[in-house]
C-alpha positions as CSV (number, residue, x, y, z in Angstrom):
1,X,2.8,5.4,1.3
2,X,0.3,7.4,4.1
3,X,-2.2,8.6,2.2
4,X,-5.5,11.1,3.2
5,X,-8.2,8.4,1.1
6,X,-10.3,7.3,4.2
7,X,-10.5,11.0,5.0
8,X,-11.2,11.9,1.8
9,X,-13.8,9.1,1.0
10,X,-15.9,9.7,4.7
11,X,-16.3,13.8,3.7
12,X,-18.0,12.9,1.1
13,X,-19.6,9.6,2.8
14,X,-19.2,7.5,0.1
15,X,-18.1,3.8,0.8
16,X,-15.4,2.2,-0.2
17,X,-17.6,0.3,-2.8
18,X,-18.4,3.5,-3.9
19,X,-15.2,4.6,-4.8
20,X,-14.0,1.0,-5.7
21,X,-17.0,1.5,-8.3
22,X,-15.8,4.8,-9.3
23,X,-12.5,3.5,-10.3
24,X,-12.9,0.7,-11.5
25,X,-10.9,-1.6,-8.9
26,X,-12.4,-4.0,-6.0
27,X,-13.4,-3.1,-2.7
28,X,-10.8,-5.0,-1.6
29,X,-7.8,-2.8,-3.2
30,X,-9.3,0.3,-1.7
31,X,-9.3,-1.1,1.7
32,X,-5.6,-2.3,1.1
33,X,-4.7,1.4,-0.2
34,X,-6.0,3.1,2.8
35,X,-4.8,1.0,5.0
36,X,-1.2,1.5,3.2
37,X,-0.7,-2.5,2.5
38,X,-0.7,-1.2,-1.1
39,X,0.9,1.3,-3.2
40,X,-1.4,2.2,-6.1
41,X,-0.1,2.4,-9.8
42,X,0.6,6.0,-11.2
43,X,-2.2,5.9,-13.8
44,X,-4.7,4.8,-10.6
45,X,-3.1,7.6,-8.7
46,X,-4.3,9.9,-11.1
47,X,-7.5,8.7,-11.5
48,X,-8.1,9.2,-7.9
49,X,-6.6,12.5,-7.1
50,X,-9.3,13.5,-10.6
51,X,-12.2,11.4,-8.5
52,X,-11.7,14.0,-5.7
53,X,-10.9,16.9,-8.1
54,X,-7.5,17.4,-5.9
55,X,-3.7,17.4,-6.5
56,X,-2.1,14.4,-5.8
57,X,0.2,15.6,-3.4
58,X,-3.1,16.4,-1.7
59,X,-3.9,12.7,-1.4
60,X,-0.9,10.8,-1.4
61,X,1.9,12.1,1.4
62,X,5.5,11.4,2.0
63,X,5.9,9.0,4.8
């Protein structure tokens, strides 16, 4: 799934620690998310579309 996460993250120039932090996952899963290796979970979805106070359609696009 393409997603807008990286963009989204260096606006507001936070790392990916940062965010990792924020949502309680690892660095490691954020990386994999922006890079599209992996599909985050609804519930995780959600908690990062309300980290960046945007719709998730906003975030997450159809490939």
């Amino acid at each position: 799934m393409n997603n807008r996460l990286k963009v989204l993250r260096a606006e507001r120039d936070w790392s990916q620690q940062h965010l990792a932090d924020a949502l309680g996952v690892s660095r490691q899963s954020v990386n994999a998310i922006e890079t599209g290796r992996f599909d985050p979970s609804l519930p995780l979805a959600f908690r990062i579309a309300d980290i960046f106070a945007l719709p998730i359609e906003q975030i997450f696009l159809r490939d």
